[in-house]
Each structure stands twice: as structure tokens, then as C-alpha cells.
N, C-alpha and C positions, 0 to 999 in steps of 0.2 A: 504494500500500500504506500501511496503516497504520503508525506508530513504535511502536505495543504487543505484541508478542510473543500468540497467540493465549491462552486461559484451560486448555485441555489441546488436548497436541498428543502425536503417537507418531510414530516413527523404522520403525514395523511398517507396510508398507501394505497388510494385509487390515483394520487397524484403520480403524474409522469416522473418526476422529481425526487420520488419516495427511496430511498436505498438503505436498507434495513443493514447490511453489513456496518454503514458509515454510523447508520444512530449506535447502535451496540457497543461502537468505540466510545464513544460518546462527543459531543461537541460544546463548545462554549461560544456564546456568543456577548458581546459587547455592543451597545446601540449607541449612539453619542458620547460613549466615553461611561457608560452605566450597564450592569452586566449583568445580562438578565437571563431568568431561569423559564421563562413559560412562552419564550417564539414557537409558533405554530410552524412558520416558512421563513425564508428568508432568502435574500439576494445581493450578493455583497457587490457587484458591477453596475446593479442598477440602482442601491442605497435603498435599498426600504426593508422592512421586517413585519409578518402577519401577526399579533398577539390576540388574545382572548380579551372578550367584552365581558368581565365580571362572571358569573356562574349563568349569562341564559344560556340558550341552545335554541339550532334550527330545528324545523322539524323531522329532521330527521336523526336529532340526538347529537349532533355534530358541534363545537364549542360556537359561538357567531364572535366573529373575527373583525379586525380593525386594522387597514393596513397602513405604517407608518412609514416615515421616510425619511433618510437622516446617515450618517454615516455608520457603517458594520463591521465589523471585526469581526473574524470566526479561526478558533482553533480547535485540536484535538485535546479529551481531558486527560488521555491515555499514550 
């Protein structure tokens, strides 16, 4: 495996994006300079990151999401 964390990766795996190998290493991410534990997705070329709206849910049980935009950091925690 690579030492670079992918360029966008999702935690959803209906998403294209999904890659279960890279979550299981684990990742950290950094948003603005604030290091946060609960990104849904995220995209470090295009600056933004998917987080959770509070505890609702769509209807389909899914968390409902809020996408933010701002500078990303991403590394490996392993």
C-alpha cells in the first residue's frame, strides 16, 4: 500500500468511492486546521468534506449530511 491516504474516499459503500481495505487502516482527517472524527466523505483536491447533520436520518436510515468546504488534510492512523 501506498503512505498517501486516497484523493476522495466515502465510509458509504454503495459509493463508487467506498474502499473498505483503506477504512480498516484507518484515516484521519483535519478540516481547517480542526481534526475531526465523524466525515462521512471527503475530497482533498476539491477542499470540501460530507459531515453528519446532528442525529436525523433520511428515509432511508442513512445519517443526512452537510457538505463543507475548506481546506483537508488526510493521513493514515496506522
Amino acid at each position: 500500500m501506498t503512505e498517501t491516504p486516497p484523493d476522495h474516499l466515502s465510509n458509504d459503500p454503495r459509493s463508487p468511492f467506498y474502499d473498505e481495505s483503506v477504512l480498516e487502516r484507518g484515516i484521519g482527517i483535519r478540516f481547517n486546521g480542526v481534526e475531526r472524527t465523524n466525515v462521512e466523505e471527503y475530497c482533498i483536491s476539491e477542499g470540501w468534506v460530507r459531515l453528519p447533520v446532528g442525529k436525523s436520518l433520511d428515509r432511508r436510515g442513512n445519517p443526512m449530511t452537510t457538505k463543507l468546504r475548506g481546506v483537508v488534510e488526510a493521513w493514515f492512523l496506522t
